[in-house]
HTML snippet that shows the backbone in 3Dmol.js (N, CA, C, O; Angstrom):
<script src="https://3Dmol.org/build/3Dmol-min.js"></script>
<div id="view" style="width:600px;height:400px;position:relative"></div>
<script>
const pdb = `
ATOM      1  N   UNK A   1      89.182  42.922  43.448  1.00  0.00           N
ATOM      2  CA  UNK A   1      89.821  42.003  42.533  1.00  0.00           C
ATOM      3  C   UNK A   1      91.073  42.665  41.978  1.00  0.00           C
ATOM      4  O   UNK A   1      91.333  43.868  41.943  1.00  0.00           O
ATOM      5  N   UNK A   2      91.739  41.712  41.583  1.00  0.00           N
ATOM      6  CA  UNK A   2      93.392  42.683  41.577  1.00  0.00           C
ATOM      7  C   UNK A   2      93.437  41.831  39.936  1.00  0.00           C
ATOM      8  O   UNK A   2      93.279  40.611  39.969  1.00  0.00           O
ATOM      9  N   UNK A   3      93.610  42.375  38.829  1.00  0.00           N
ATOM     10  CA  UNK A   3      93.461  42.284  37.520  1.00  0.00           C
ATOM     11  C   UNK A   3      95.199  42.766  37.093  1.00  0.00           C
ATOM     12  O   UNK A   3      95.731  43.738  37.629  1.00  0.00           O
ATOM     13  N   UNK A   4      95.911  41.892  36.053  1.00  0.00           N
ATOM     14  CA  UNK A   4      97.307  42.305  35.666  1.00  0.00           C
ATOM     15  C   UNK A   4      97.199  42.206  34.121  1.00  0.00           C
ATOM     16  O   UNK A   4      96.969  41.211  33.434  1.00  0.00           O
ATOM     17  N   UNK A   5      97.408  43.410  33.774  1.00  0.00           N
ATOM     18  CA  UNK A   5      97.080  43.273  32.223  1.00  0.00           C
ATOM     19  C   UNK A   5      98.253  43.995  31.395  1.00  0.00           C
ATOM     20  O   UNK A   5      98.352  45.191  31.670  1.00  0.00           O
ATOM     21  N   UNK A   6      99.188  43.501  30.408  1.00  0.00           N
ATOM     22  CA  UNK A   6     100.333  44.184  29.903  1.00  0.00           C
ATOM     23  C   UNK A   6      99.483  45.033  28.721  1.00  0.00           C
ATOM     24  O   UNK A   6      98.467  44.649  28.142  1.00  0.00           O
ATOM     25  N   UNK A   7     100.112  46.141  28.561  1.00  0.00           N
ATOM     26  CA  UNK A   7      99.628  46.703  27.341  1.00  0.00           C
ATOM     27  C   UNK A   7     100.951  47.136  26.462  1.00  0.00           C
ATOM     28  O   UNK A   7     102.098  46.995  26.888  1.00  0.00           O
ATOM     29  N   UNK A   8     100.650  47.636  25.287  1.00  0.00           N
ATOM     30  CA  UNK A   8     101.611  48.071  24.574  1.00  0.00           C
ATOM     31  C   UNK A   8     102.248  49.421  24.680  1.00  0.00           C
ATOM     32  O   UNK A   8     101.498  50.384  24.519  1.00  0.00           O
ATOM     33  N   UNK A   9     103.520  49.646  24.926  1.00  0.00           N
ATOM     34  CA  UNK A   9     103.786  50.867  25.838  1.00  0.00           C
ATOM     35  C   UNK A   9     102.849  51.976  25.137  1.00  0.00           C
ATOM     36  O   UNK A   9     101.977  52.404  25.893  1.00  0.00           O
ATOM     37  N   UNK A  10     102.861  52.625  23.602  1.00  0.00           N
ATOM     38  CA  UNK A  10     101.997  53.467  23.502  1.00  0.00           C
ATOM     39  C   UNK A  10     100.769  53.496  23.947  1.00  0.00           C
ATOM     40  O   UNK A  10     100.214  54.572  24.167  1.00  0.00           O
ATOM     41  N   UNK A  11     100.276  52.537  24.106  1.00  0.00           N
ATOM     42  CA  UNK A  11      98.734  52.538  24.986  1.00  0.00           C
ATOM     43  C   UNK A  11      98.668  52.759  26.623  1.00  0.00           C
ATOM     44  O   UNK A  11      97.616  53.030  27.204  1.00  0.00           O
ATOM     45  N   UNK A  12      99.970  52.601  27.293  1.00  0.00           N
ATOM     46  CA  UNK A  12     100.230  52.694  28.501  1.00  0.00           C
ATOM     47  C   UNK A  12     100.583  54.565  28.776  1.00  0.00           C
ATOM     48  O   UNK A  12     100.408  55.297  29.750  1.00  0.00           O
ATOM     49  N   UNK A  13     101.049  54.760  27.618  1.00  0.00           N
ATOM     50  CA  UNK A  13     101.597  56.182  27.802  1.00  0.00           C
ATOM     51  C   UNK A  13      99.852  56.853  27.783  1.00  0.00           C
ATOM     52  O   UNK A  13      99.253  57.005  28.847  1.00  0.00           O
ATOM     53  N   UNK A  14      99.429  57.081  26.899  1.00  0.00           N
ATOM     54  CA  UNK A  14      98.048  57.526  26.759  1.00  0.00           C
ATOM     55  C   UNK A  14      97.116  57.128  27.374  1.00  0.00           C
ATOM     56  O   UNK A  14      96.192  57.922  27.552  1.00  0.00           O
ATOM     57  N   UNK A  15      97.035  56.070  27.798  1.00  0.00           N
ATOM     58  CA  UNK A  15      96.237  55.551  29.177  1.00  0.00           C
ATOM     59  C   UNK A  15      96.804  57.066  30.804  1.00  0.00           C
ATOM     60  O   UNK A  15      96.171  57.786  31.576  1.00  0.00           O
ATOM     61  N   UNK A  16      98.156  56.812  30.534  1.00  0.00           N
ATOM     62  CA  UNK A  16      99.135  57.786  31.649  1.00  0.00           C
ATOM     63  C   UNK A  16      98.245  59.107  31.798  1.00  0.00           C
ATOM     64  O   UNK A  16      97.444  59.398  32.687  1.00  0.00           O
ATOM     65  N   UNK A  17      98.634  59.827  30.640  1.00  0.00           N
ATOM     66  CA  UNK A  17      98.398  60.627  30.061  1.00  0.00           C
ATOM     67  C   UNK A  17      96.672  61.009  30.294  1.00  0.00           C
ATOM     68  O   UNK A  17      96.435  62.133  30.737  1.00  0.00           O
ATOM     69  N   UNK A  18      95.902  60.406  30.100  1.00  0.00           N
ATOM     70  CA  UNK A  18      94.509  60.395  30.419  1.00  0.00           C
ATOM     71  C   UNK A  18      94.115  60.473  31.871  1.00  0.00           C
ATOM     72  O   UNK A  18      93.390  61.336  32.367  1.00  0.00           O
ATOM     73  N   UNK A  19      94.569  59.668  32.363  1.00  0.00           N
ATOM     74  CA  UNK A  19      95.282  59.629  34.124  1.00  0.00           C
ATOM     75  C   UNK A  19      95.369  60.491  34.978  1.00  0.00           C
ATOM     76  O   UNK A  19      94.749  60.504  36.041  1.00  0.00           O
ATOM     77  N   UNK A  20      96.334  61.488  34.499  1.00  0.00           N
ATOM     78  CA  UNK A  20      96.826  62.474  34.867  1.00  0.00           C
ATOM     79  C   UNK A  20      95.927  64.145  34.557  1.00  0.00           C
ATOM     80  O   UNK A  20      95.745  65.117  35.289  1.00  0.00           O
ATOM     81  N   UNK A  21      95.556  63.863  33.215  1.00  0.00           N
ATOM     82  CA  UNK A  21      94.543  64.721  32.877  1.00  0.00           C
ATOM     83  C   UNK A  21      93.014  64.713  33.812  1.00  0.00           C
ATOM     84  O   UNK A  21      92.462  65.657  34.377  1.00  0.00           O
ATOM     85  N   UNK A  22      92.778  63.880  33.756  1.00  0.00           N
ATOM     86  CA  UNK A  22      91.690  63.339  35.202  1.00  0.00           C
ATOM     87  C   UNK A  22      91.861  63.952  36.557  1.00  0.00           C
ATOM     88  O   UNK A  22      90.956  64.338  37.297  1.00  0.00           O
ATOM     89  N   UNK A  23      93.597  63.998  36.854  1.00  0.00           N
ATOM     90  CA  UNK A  23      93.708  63.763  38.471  1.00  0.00           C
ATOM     91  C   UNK A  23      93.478  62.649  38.869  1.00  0.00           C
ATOM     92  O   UNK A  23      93.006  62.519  39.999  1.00  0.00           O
ATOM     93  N   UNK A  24      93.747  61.510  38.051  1.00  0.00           N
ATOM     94  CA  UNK A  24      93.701  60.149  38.794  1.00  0.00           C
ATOM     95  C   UNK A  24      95.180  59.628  38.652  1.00  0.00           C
ATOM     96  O   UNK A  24      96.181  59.991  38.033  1.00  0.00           O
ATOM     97  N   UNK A  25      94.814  58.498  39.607  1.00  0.00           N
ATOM     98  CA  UNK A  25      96.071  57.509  39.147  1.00  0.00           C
ATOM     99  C   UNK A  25      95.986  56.561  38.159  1.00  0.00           C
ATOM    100  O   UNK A  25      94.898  56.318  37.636  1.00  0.00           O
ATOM    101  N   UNK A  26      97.065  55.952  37.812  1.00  0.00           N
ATOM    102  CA  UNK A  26      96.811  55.482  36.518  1.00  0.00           C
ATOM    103  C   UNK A  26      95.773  54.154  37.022  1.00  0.00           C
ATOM    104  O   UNK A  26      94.798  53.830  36.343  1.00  0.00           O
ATOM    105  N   UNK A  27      95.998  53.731  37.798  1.00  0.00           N
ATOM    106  CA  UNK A  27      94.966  52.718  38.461  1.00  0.00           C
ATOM    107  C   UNK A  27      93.847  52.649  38.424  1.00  0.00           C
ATOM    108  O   UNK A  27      93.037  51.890  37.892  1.00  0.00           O
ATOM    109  N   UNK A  28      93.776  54.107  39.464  1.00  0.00           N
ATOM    110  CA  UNK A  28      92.023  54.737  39.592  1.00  0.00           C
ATOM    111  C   UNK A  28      91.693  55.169  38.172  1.00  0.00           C
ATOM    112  O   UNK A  28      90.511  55.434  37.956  1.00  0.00           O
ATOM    113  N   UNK A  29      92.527  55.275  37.215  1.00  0.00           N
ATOM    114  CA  UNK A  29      91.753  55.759  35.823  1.00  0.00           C
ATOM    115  C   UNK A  29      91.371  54.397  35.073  1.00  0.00           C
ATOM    116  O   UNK A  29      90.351  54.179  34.420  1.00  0.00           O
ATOM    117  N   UNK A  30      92.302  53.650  35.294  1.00  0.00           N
ATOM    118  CA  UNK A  30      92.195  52.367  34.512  1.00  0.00           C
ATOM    119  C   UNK A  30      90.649  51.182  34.958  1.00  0.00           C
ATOM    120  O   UNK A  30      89.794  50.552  34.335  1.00  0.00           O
ATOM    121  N   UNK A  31      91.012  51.417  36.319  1.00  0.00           N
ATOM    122  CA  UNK A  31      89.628  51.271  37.129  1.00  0.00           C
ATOM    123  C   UNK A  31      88.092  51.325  36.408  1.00  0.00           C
ATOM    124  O   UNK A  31      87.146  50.574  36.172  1.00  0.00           O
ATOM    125  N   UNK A  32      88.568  52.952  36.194  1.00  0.00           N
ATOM    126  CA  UNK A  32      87.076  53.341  35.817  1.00  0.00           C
ATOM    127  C   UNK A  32      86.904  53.150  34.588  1.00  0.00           C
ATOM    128  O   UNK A  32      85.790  52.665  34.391  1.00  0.00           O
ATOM    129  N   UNK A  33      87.475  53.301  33.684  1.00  0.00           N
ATOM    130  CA  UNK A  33      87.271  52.646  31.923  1.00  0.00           C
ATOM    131  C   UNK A  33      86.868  51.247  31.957  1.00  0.00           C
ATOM    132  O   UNK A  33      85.841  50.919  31.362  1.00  0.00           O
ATOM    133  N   UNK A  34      87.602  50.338  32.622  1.00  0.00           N
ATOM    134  CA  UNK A  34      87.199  49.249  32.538  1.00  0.00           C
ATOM    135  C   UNK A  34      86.016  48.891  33.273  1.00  0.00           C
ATOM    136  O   UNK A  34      85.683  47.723  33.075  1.00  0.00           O
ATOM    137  N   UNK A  35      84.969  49.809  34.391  1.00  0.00           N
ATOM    138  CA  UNK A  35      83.821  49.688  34.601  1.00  0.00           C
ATOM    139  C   UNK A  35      83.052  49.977  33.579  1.00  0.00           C
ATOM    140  O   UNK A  35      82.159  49.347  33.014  1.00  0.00           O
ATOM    141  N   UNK A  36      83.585  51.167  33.394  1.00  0.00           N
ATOM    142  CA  UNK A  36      82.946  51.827  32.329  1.00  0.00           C
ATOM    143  C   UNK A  36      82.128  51.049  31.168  1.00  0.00           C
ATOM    144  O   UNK A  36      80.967  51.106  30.762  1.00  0.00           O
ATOM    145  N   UNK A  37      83.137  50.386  30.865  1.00  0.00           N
ATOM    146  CA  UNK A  37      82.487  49.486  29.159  1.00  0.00           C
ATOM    147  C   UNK A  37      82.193  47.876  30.096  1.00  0.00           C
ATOM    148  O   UNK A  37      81.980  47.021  29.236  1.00  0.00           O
ATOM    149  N   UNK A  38      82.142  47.424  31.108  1.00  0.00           N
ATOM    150  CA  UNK A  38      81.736  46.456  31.864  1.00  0.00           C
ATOM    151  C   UNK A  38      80.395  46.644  32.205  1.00  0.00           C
ATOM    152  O   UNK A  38      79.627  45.736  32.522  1.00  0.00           O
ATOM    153  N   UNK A  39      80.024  48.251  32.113  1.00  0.00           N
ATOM    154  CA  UNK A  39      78.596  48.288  32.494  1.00  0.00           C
ATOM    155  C   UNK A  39      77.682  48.717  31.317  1.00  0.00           C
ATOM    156  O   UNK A  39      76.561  49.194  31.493  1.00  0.00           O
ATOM    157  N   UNK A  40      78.348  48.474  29.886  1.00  0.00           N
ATOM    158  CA  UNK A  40      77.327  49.202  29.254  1.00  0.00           C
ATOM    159  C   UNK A  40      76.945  47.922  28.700  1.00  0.00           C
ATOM    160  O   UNK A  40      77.827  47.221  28.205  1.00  0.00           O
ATOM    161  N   UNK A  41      75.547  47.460  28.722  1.00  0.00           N
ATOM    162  CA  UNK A  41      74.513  46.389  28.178  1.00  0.00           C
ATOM    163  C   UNK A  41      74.973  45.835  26.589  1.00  0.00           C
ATOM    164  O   UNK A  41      74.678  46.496  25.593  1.00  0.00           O
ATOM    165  N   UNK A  42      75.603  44.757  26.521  1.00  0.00           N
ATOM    166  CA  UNK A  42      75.800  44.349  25.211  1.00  0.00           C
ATOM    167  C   UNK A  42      74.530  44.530  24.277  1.00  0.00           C
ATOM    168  O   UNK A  42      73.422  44.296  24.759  1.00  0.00           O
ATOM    169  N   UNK A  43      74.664  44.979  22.827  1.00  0.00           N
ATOM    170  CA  UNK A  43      73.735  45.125  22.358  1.00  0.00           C
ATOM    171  C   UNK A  43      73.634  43.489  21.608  1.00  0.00           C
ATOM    172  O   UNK A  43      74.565  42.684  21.623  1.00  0.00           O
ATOM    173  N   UNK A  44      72.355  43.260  21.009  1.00  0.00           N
ATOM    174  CA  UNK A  44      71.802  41.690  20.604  1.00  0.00           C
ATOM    175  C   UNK A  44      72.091  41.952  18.759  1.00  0.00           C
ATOM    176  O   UNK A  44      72.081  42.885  17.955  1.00  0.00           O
ATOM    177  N   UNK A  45      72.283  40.789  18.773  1.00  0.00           N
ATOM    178  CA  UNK A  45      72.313  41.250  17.045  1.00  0.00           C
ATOM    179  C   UNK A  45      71.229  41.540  16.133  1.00  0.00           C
ATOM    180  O   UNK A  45      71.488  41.931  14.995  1.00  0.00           O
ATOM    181  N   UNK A  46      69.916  41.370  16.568  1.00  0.00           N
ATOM    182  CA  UNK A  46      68.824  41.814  16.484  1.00  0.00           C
ATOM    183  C   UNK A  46      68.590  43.465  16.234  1.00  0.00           C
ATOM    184  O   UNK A  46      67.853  44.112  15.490  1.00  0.00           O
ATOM    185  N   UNK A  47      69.677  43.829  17.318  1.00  0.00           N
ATOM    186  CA  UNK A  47      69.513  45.724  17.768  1.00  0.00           C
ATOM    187  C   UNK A  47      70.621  46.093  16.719  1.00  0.00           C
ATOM    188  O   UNK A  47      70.323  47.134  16.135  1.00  0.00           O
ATOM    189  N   UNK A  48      71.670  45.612  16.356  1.00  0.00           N
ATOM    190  CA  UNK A  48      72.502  45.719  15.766  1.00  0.00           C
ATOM    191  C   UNK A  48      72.029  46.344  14.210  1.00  0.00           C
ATOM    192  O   UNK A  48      72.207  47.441  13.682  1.00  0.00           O
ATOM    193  N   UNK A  49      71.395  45.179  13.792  1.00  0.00           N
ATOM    194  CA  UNK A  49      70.779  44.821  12.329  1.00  0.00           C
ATOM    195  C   UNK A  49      69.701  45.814  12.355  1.00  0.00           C
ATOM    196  O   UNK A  49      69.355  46.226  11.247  1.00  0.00           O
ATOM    197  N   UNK A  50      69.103  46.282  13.368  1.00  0.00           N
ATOM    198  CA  UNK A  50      67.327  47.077  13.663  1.00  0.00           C
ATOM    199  C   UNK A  50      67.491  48.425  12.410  1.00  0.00           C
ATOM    200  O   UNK A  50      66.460  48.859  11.895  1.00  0.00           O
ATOM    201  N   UNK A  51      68.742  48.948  12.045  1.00  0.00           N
ATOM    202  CA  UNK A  51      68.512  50.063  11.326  1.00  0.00           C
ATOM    203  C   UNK A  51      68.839  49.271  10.025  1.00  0.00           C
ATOM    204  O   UNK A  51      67.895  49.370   9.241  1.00  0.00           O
ATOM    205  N   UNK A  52      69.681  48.652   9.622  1.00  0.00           N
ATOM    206  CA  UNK A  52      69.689  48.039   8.142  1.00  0.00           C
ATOM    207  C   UNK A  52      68.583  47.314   7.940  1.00  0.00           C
ATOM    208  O   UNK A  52      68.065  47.347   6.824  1.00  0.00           O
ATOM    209  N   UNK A  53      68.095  46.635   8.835  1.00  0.00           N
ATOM    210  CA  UNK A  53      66.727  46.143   8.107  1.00  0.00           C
ATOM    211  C   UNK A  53      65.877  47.129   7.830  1.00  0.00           C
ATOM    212  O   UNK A  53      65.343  46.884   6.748  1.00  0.00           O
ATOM    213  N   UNK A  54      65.332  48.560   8.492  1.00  0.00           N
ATOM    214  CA  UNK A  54      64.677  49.441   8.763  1.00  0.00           C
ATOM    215  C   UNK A  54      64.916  49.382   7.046  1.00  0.00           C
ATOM    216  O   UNK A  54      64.079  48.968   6.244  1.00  0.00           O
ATOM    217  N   UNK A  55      66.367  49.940   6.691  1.00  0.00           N
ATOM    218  CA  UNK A  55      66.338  50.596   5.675  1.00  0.00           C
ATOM    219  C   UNK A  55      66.022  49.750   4.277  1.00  0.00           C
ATOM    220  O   UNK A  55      65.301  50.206   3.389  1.00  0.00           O
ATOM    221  N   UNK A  56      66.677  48.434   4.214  1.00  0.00           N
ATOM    222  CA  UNK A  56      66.246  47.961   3.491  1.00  0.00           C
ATOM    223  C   UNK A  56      64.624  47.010   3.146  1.00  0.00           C
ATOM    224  O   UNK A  56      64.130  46.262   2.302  1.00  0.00           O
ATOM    225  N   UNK A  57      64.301  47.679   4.460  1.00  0.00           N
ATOM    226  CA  UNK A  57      62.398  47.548   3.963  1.00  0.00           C
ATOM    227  C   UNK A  57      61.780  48.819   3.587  1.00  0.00           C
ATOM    228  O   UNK A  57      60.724  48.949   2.968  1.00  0.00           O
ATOM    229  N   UNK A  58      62.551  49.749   4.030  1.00  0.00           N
ATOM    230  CA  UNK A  58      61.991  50.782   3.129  1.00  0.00           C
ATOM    231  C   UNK A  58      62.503  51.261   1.715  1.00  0.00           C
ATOM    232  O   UNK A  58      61.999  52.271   1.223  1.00  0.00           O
ATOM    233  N   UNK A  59      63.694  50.423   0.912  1.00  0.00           N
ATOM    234  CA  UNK A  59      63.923  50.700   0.198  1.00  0.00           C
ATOM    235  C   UNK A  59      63.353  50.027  -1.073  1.00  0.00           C
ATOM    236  O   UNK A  59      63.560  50.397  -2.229  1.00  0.00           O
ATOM    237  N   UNK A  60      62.327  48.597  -0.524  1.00  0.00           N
ATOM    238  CA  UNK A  60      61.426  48.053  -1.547  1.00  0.00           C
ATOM    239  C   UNK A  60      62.214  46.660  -2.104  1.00  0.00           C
ATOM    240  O   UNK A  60      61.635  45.785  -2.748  1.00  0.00           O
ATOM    241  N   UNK A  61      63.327  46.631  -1.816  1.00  0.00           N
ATOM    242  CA  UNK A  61      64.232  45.994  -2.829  1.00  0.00           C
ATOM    243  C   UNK A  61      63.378  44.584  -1.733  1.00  0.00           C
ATOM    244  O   UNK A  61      62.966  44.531  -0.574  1.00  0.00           O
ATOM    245  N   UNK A  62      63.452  43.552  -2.988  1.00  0.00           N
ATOM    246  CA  UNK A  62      63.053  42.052  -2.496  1.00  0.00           C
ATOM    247  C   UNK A  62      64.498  41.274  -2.131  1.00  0.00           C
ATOM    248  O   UNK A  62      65.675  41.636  -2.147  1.00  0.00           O
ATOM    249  N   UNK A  63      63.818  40.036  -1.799  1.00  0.00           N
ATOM    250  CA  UNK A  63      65.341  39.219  -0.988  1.00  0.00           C
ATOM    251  C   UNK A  63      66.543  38.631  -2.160  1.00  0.00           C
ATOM    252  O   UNK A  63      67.735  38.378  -1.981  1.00  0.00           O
ATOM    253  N   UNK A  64      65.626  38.529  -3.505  1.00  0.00           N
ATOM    254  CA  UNK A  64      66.562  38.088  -4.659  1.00  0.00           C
ATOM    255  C   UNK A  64      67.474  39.321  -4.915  1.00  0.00           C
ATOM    256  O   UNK A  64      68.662  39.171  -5.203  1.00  0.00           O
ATOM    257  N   UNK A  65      66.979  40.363  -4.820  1.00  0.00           N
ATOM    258  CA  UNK A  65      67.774  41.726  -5.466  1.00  0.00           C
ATOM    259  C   UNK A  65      68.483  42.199  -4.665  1.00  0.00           C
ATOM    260  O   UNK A  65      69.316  42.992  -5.104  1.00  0.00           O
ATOM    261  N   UNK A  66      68.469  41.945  -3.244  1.00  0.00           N
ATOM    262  CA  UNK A  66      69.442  42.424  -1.852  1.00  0.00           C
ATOM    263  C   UNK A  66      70.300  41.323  -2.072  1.00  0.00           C
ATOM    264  O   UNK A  66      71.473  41.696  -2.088  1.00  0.00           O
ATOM    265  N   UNK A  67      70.129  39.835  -2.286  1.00  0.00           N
ATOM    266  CA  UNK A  67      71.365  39.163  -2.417  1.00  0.00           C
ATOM    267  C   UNK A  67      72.094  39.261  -4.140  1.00  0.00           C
ATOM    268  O   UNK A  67      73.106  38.690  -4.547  1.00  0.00           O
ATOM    269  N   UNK A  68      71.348  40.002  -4.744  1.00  0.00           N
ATOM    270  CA  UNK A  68      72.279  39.703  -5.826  1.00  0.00           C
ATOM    271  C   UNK A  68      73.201  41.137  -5.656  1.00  0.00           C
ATOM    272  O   UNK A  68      74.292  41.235  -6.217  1.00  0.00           O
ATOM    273  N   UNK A  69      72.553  42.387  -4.699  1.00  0.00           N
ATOM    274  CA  UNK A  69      73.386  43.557  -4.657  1.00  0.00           C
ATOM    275  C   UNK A  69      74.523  42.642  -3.809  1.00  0.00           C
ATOM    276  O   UNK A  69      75.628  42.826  -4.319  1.00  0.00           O
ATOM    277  N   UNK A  70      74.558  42.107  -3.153  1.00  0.00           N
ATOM    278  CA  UNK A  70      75.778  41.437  -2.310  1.00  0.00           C
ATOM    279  C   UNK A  70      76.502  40.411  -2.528  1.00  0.00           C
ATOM    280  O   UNK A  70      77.446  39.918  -1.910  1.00  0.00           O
ATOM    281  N   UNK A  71      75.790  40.045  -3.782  1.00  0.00           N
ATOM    282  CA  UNK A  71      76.567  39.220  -4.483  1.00  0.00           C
ATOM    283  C   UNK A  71      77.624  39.689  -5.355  1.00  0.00           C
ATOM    284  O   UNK A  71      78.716  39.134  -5.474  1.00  0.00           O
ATOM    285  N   UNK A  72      77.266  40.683  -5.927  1.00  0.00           N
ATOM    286  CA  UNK A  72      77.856  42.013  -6.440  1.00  0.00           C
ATOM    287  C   UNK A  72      79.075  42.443  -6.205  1.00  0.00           C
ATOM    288  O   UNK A  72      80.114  42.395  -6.863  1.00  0.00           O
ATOM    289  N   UNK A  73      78.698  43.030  -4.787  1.00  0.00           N
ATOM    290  CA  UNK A  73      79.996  43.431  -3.904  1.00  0.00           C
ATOM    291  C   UNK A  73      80.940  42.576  -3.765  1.00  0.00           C
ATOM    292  O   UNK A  73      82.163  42.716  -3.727  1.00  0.00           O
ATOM    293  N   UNK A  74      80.241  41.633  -3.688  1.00  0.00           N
ATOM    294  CA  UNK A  74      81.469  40.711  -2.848  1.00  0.00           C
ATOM    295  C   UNK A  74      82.518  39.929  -4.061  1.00  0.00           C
ATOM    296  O   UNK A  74      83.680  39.542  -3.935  1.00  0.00           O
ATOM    297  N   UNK A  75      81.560  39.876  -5.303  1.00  0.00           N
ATOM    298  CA  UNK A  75      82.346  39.722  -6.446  1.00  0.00           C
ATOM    299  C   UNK A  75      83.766  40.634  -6.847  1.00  0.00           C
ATOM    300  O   UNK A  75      84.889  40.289  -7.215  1.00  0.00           O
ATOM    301  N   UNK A  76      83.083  42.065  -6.567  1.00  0.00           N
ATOM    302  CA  UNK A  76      83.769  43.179  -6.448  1.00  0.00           C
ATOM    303  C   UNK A  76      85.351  43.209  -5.546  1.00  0.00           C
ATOM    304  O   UNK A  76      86.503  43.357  -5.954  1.00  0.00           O
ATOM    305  N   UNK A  77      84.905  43.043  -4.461  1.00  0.00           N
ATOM    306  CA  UNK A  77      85.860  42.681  -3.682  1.00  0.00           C
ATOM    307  C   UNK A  77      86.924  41.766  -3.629  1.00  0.00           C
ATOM    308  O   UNK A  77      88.094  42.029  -3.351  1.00  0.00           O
ATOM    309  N   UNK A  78      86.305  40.367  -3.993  1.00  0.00           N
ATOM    310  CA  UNK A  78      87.057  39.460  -4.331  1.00  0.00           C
ATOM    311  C   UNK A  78      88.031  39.830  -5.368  1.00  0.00           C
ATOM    312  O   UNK A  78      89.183  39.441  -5.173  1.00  0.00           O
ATOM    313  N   UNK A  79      87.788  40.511  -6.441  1.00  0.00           N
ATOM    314  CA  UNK A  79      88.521  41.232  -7.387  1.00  0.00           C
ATOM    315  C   UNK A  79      89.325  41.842  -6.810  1.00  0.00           C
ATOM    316  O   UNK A  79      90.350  41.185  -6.628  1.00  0.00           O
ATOM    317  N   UNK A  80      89.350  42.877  -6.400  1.00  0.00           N
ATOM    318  CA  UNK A  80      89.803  43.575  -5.787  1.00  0.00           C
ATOM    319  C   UNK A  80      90.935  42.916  -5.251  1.00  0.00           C
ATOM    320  O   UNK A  80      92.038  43.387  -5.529  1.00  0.00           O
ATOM    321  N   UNK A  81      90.857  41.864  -4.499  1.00  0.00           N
ATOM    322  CA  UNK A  81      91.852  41.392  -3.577  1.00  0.00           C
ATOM    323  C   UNK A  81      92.888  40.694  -4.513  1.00  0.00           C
ATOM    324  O   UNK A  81      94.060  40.536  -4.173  1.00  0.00           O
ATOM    325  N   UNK A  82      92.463  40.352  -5.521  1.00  0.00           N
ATOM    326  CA  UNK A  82      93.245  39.747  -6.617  1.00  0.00           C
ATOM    327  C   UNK A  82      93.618  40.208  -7.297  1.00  0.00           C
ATOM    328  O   UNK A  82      94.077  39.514  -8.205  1.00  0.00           O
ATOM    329  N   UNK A  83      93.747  41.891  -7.445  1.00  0.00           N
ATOM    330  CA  UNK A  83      94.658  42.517  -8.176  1.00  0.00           C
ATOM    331  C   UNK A  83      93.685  42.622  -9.799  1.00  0.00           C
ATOM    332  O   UNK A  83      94.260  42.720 -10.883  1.00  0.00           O
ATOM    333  N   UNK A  84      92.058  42.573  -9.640  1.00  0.00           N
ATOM    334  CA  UNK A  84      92.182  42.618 -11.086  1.00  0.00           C
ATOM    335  C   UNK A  84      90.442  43.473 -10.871  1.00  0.00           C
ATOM    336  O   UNK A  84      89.365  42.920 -11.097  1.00  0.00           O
ATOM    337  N   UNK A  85      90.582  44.499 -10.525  1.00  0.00           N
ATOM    338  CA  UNK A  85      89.517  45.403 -10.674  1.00  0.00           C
ATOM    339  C   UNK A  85      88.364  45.298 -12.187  1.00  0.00           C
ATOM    340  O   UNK A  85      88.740  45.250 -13.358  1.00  0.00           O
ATOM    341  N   UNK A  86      87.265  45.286 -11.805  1.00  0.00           N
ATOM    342  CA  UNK A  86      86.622  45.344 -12.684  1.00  0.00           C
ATOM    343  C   UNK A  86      86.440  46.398 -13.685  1.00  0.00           C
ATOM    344  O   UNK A  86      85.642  46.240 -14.609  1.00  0.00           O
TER     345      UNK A  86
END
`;
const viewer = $3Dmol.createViewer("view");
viewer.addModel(pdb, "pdb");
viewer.setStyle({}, {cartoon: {color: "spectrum"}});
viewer.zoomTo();
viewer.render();
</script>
């Protein structure tokens, strides 16, 4: 399959650069990165979430007190974005 993809010259230089460090061509390097992450198994959002849930069942906190910590934040934030820190 013959794939044409522009990149942004700094990413082309360091792509080069990687290339060459290899002993490949920029082709045969480009080749293999893009197998590379073509073959690694998308993770599920299930696997994603598997350690934050972990933690927040071991941290005891119930579902009212995890959304009001994030209610929190996000209050926080919103501030934040508006220039008026709490």
């Amino acid at each position: 399959m013959t794939l044409t993809i522009e990149l942004p010259a700094e990413a082309e230089s360091r792509l080069a650069d990687a290339a060459k460090k290899s002993g490949k061509t920029l082709s045969e390097y480009a080749t293999d990165v893009l197998v590379s992450v073509a073959d690694v198994p998308a993770e599920t959002f299930d696997q994603i979430l598997a350690p934050f849930r972990k933690e927040v069942a071991e941290s005891g906190m119930s579902e009212a007190e995890l959304d009001a910590f994030f209610g929190e934040v996000l209050d926080e934030v919103r501030a934040e974005r508006r220039g008026k820190t709490k």
